[in-house]
N, C-alpha and C positions, 0 to 999 in steps of 0.2 A: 715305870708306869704300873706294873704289877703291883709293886709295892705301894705306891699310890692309891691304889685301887682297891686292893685290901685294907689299908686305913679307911675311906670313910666309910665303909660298909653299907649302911642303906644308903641310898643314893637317890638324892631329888635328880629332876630335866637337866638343870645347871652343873651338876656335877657330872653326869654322866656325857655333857656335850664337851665338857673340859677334859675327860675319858677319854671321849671318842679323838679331841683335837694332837695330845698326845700320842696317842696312837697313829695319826698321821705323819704327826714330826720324826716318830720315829719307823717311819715307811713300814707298818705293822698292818696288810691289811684284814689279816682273818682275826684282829681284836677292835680294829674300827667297824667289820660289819656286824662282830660281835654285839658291842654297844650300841650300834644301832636301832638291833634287831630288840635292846633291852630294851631302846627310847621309846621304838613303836610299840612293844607290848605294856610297860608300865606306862608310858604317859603319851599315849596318842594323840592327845588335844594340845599339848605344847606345841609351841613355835618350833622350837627344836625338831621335833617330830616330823611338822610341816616341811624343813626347810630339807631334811632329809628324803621324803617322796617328792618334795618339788627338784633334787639333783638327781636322782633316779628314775623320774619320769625325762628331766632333759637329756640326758643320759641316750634315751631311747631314742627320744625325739629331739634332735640336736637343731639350733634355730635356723634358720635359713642365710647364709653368705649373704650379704650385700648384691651380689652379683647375680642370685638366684632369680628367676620371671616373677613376676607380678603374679600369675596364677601358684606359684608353691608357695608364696610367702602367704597367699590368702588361704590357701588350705593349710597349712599351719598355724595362723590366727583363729581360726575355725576349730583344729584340733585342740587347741589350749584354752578358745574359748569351752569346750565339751568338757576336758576336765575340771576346769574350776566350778561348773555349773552343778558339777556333781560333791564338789566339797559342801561343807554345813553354810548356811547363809550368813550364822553369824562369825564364821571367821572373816577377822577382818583381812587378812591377806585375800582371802581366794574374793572378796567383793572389790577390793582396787583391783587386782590384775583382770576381774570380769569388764571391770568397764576399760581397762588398761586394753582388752583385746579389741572391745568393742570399736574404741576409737579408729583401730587399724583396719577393722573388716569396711570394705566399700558398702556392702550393702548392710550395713546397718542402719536399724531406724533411728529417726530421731524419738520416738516413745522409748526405744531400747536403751541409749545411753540418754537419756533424760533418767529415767528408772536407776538403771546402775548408777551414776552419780548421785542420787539423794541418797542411796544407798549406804555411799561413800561419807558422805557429808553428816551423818545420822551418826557413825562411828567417829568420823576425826577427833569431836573432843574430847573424848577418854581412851583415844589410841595411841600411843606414838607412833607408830609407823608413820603417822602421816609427816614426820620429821625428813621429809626426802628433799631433794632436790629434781626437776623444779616442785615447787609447793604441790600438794594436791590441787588447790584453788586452784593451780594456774594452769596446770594438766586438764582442769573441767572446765576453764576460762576459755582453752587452745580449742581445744571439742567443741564447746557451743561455736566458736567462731567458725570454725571448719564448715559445720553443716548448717550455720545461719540461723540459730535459735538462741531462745531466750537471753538477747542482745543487752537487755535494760539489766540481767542479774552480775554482767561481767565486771562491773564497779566494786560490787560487794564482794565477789570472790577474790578479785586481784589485790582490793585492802586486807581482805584476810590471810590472803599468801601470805603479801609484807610484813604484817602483825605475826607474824609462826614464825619469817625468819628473822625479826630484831627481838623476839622474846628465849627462842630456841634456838637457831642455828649455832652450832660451836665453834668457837672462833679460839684458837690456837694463841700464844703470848709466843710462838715461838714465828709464825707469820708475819712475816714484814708488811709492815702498814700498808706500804704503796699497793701489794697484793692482796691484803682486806681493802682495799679503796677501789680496788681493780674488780673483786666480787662485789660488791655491793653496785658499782657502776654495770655489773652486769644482770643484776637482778631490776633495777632500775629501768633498763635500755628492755629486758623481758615485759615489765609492768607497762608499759607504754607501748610496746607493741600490740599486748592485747586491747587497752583501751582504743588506740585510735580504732583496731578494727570493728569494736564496738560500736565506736561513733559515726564512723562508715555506714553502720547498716542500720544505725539511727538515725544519723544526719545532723547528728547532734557534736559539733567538734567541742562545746565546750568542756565537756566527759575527759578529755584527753589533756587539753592543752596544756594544763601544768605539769603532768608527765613529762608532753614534748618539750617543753621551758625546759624543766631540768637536763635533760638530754645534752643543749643546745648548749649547757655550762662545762659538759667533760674536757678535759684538755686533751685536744690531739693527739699530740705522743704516750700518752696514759692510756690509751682505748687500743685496743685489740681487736673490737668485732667493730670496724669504720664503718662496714659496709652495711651491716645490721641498724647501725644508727643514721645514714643514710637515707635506708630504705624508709624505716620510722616516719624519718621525719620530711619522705617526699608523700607517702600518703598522706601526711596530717598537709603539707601544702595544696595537694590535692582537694581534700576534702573542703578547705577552705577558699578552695576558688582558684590560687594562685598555682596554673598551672606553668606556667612558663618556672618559676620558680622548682618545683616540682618533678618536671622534666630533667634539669639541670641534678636535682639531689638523685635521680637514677641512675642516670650517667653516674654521679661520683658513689653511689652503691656498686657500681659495676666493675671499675676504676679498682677498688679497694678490697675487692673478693681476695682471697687468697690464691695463689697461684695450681693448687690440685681441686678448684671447688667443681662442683658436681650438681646441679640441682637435680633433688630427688624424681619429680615427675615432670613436674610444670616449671618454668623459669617465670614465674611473676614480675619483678623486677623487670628485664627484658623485656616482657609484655608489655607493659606499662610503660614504658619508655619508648616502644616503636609507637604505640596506640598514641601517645601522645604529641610526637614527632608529626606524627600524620595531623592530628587535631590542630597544631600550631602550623600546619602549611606547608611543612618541611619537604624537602624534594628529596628524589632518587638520588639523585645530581651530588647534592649536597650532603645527601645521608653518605652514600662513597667517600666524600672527603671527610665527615666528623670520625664517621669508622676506622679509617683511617690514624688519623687525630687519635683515637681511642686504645689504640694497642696499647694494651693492658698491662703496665708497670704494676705488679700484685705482691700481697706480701708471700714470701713463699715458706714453705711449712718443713721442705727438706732441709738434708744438709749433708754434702757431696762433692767432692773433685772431681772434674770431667775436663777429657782434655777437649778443646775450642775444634769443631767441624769446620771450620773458614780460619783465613787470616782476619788481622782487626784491619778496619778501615784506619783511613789516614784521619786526624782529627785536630782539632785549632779548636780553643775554647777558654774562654776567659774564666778567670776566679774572681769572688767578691771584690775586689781591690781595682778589677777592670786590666789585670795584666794578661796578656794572650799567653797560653802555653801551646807548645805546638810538639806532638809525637815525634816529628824527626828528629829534633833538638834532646831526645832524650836517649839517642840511639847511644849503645855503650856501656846504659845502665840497665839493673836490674829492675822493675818497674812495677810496685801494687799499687794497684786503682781498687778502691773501695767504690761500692754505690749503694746509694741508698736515700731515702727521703725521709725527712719531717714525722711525715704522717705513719709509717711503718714502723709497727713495736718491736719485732724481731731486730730491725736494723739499731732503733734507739738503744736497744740492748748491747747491740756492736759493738757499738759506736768507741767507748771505755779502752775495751780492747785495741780497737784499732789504734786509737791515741797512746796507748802504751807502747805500740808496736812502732809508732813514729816516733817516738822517742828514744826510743833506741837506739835506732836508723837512720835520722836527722843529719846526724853529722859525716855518715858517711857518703865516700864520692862514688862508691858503684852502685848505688842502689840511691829510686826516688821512691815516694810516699804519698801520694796523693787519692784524696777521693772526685766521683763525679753524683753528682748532687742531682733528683728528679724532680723534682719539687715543679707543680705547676706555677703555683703563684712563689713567685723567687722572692721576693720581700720579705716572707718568712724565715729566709736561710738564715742569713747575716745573725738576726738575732738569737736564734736558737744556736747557733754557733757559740754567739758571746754570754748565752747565758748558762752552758755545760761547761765554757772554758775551753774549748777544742781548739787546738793552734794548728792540725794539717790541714794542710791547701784543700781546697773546697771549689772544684770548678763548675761550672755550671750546665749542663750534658744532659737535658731530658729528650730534646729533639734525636744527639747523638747516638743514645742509651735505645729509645725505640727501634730506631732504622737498624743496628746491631743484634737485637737479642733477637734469638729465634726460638726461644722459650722463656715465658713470663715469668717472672716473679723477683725479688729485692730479700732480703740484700743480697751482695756480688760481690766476690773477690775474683780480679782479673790478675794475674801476673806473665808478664812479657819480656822476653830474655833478653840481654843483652843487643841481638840481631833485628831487633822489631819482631820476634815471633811470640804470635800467641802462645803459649803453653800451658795456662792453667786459666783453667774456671772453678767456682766454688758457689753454690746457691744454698743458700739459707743459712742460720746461725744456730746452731744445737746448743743451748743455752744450759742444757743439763747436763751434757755430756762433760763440757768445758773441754781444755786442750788445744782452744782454738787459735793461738800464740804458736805454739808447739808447731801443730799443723801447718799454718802458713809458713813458718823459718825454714820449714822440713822443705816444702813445694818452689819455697825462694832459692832454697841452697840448689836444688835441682836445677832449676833455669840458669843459677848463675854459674853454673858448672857446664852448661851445653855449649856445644861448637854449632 
């Protein structure tokens, strides 16, 4: 780096941030504060510069934990908004992160971040920055909805998101399609979110509805945020009158959450689903047994061996073909039950594995291989079966699979020893870590080695 350094002698922002990076790579740091201290005295107006007092100021003020009160995250928005107010107007960093604070402070006005968004908007076409994700449009789209203002410009800002990301966004040759189809379906399901809300507080659905169309075209097993697109499209039912309809898409927003979710303040969703429960007539009575009905099969985001707190219950349960399988009949063997549904991407990811793992194992006589399938509506098994190719047994266990789990979420590897004993659980599928082959043979050979 030395040598580096003394080559190119005077030194522009870009060279000297190249400097300073070096210098970290090589855990150097009294030649990175060095460089720094050169960035901010020969080119304080650089980014570079910038991005060096904005880690030095976080530094100080380190942001707030998820977990921290409602009142320290707000005096923290308050402190960051102080600092940026005092940077120059016309950088464009410190005007996004101003109105970027704005949006989190509760009591801001709406004159305040109306003000810092044109702000914003005055700069984006000769900025890049504004090459972020989400779009800036759609950051000022999310804002006016928030605080219920200028409802009629949300049209215009969400086409301009979409127009930034099909002219600019970088798209990789080395990205497998299905996951550029998977991003774009997520900027898609973002665009429509904002309009219906629009059209909410206009009353105007037709603003929306081609948004929601598209939506309505995603394939199941390709969508990761179900419940996002769900919710979408039970307010746009809403809005349109058809509550009964409506009600039904909350429930299956609810259904579809992920198994660790959290709503930040307000559960809307939920709201909107009791509220409408009540408007359609709905009883106590009856709310007890859908709730019920409703334990939450979710997709889940971990991925973990646990050994099973209870025995498994006793269980009978037919496969696509209509043949009964029954637990005691399999006493003797070693036994993986997969679970998993249709609609859940982590499990459809499984699923490969799994079928390699029954191939294997197929033929041998200690050990069976079976999945149990959640699927509300069962009609869609069969064919998503025949149309992946999957030959393991596939029984049919959504009833089964609620009354058993005493923590939500999909997919599930069970395995049970020889003796009828539970012995292992596994939730979720780590799709990056890979191993997951390894793992389970590792957890099989155990059980099948227990007395």
């Amino acid at each position: 780096m030395k040598r580096l350094e003394a080559m190119l002698g005077e030194k522009n922002a870009r060279e000297l941030d190249l400097i300073k990076t070096g210098y970290e790579l090589a855990d150097n740091a009294a030649g990175v504060k060095r460089t720094e201290e050169l960035m901010l005295t020969n080119f304080p107006q650089s980014t570079q510069a910038e991005d060096i007092r904005g880690s030095r100021w976080q530094s100080k003020h380190p942001y707030p934990p998820a977990d921290a009160s409602e009142q320290a995250k707000q005096a923290y928005y308050r402190t960051a908004l102080q600092r940026d107010d005092e940077l120059p107007r016309e950088d464009p960093y410190a005007l996004f992160y101003r109105f970027y604070w704005l949006c989190r402070l509760n009591d801001a006005t709406a004159e305040q971040l109306t003000q810092a968004a044109d702000q914003v908007l005055k700069t984006r076409e000769t900025n890049p920055i504004w090459l972020v994700y989400p779009p800036v449009t759609f950051q000022i789209a999310e804002a006016y909805n928030q605080k219920k203002i200028h409802a009629e410009q949300i049209s215009g800002l969400v086409e301009a998101g979409l127009v930034d990301i099909d002219e600019h966004m970088f798209v990789s040759d080395r990205e497998p399609d299905a996951e550029r189809e998977e991003t774009d379906r997520g900027f898609q399901t973002d665009a429509a979110s904002l309009l219906v809300d629009a059209a909410t507080e206009l009353k105007k659905p037709e603003i929306a509805r081609a948004a929601v169309k598209r939506m309505e075209g995603f394939p199941p097993d390709a969508v990761k945020n179900q419940s996002k697109i769900w919710e979408v499209r039970g307010k746009f039912a809403e809005l349109e009158g058809r509550k009964l309809d409506a009600l039904l898409m909350y429930q299956a927003a609810i259904k579809a959450r992920p198994a660790d979710f959290h709503p930040d303040k307000t559960d809307e969703v939920t709201d909107n689903e009791k509220r409408l429960w009540k408007e359609l007539g709905g009883s106590e009575a009856t709310r007890d047994l859908w709730e019920k009905r409703m334990t939450q099969i979710a997709i889940a985001t971990e991925s973990q061996w646990e050994v099973p707190e209870r025995g498994m219950p006793e269980w009978e349960l037919s496969d696509l073909q209509g043949h009964l399988w029954k637990r005691t009949a399999l006493k003797g063997k070693t036994v993986l039950i997969g679970v998993w549904g249709t609609w859940c991407g982590p499990c459809v990811a499984e699923l490969p594995e799994f079928q390699k793992l029954y191939e294997q194992m197929k033929e041998r006589g200690d050990v069976e291989v079976l999945s149990f399938n959640v699927d509300d509506e069962v009609g869609k098994v069969e064919p998503f079966i025949k149309q992946k190719g999957y030959t393991f047994p596939v029984l049919l266990a959504r009833d089964y699979v609620n009354d058993v789990l005493q923590r939500n979420g999909i997919p599930r590897v069970w395995i049970v020893d020889r003796e009828g004993k539970w012995r292992w659980e596994r939730l979720g599928f780590d799709v990056e870590h890979g191993g997951w082959q390894e793992s389970v043979m590792e957890k099989m050979s155990e059980a099948g080695k227990a007395e």
